[in-house]
C-alpha positions as CSV (number, residue, x, y, z in Angstrom):
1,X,-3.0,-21.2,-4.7
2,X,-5.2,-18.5,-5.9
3,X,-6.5,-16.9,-2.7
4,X,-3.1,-16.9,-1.2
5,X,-2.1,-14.3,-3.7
6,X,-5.2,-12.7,-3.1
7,X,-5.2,-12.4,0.5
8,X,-1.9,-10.1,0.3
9,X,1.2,-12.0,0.0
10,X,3.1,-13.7,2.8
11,X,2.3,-14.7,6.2
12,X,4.0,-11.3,7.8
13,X,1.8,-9.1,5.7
14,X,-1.5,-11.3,6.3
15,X,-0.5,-10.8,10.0
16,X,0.2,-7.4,10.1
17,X,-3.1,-7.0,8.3
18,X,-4.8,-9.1,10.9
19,X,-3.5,-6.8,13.8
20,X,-5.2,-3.3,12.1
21,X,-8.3,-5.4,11.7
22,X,-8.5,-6.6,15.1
23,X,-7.5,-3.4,16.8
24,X,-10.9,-1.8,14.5
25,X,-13.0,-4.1,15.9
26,X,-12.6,-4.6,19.6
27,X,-14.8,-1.2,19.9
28,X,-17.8,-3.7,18.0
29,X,-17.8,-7.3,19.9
30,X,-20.5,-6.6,21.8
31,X,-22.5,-6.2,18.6
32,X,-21.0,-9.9,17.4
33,X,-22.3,-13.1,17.6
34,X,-20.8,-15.2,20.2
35,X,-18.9,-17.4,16.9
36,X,-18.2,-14.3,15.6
37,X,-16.3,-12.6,18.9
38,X,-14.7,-15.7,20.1
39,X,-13.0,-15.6,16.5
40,X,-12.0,-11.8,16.4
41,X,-10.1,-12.5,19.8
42,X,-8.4,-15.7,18.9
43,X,-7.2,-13.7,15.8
44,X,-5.7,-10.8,18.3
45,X,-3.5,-13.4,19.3
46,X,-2.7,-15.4,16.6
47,X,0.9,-16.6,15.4
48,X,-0.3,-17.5,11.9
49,X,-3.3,-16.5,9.5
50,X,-4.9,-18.4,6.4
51,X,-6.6,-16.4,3.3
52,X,-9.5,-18.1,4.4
53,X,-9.3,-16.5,8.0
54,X,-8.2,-13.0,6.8
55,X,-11.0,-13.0,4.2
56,X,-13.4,-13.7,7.1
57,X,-12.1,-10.8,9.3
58,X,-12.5,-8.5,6.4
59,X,-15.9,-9.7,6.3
60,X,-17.0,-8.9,9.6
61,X,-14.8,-5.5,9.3
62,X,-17.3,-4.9,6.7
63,X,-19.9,-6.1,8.1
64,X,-19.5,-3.7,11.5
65,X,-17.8,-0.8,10.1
């Protein structure tokens, strides 16, 4: 229950969330791993997002920004 309060709230919010971090990354897949890319853009079109998932794209918008 924890990181669902810590990943922003409710599924619209996590989503809308997702979109910014998706939109900052596109410039950087061709620096990502092929795990790593195929995940970003599966996320561009997602209908739903976990903490997990969100935590991972902050990662990697960490990790090339």
């Amino acid at each position: 229950m924890t990181l669902w309060k810590e990943s922003g709230g409710d599924l619209s919010s996590r989503l809308d969330e997702v979109e910014r971090i998706v939109a900052k990354l596109e410039s950087e897949l061709g620096m990502m791993t092929e795990k790593e890319r195929y995940f970003v853009i599966s996320m561009g079109e997602a209908t739903a997002c976990s903490p997990k998932q969100l935590f991972w794209l902050r990662d990697l918008c960490e990790k090339y920004l």
